[in-house]
Phi, psi and omega in degrees: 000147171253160191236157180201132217283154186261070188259168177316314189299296204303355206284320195289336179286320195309292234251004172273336186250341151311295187291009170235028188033027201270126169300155174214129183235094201287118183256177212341093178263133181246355194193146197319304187329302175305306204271343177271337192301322223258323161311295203277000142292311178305303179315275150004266177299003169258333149308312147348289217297307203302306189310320206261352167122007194268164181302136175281020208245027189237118198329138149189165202213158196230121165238114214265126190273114172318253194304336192265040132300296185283338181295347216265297204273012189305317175302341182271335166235197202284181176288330186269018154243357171323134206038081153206345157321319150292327152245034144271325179306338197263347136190093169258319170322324178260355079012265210288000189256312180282358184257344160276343167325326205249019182272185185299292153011281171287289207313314168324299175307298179326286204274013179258342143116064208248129172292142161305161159242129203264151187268119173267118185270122166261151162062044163257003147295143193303144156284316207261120188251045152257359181241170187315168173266334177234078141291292157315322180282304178325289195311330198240014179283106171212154188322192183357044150280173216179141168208130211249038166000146167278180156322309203265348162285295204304322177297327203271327146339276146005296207276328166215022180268121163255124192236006178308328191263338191319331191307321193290313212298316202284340184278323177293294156348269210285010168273324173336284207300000000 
């Protein structure tokens, strides 16, 4: 994949390299806002693709920046939102990333055969070491995701991380927000 970042200049390259069949992986998304624009590039460009007869089938992950939510704002708010800031932006994101999965839209692309494009939780080690070492990959384990880990989460994962229930807990959150 080549990555290219989701900013308003990168949208049109986003949705110029789907439709030219080049895998992508649409970098530092800080927000839902940032991740439906970059969707709605992919989409694009994948429609083109269904339009011009060509195969609907080309990868891509949209990655969405965690912890430096919380690295941004540590100093600024109380203790009892501390790390909480990243993952609530991360889902809301994800609210919205499962709701275009259910649209009519999607569902068109989907069955014409066009891949989702997965949400990558990026920048998922912990910063604050008063807090888990797998705070974020719990919190943020859901279906059709990516967690692009450091070394030292997956081992502390490994070692104590449980994730069976975070799938529910984080889709149910984010049907909430």
């Amino acid at each position: 994949m080549i990555k290219i970042p989701g900013t308003r200049e990168g949208l049109p390259a986003i949705e110029e390299a789907i439709f030219a069949g080049i895998p992508v992986n649409v970098t530092l998304l800080f927000s839902r806002e940032q991740y439906l624009a970059a969707a709605e590039a992919f989409l694009r460009g994948i429609e083109r693709r269904i339009d011009a007869g060509l195969k609907a089938d080309v990868g891509s992950v949209a990655s969405v920046f965690v912890s430096r939510w919380d690295a941004a704002v540590k100093d600024r708010v109380s203790d009892s939102l501390r790390n909480q800031l990243g993952l609530a932006v991360s889902q809301r994101t994800y609210k919205a990333y499962r709701a275009l999965l259910s649209s009519p839209r999607w569902q068109r692309s989907y069955n014409l055969g066009a891949r989702p494009q997965r949400l990558l939780w990026a920048s998922t080690g912990t910063k604050d070491p008063l807090a888990s070492d797998v705070l974020y990959i719990k919190a943020l384990a859901a279906p059709f995701t990516v967690n692009t880990m450091p070394e030292g989460a997956l081992k502390a994962l490994a070692d104590h991380g449980d994730i069976r229930r975070s799938c529910v807990q984080t889709e149910e959150i984010a049907r909430r927000s």
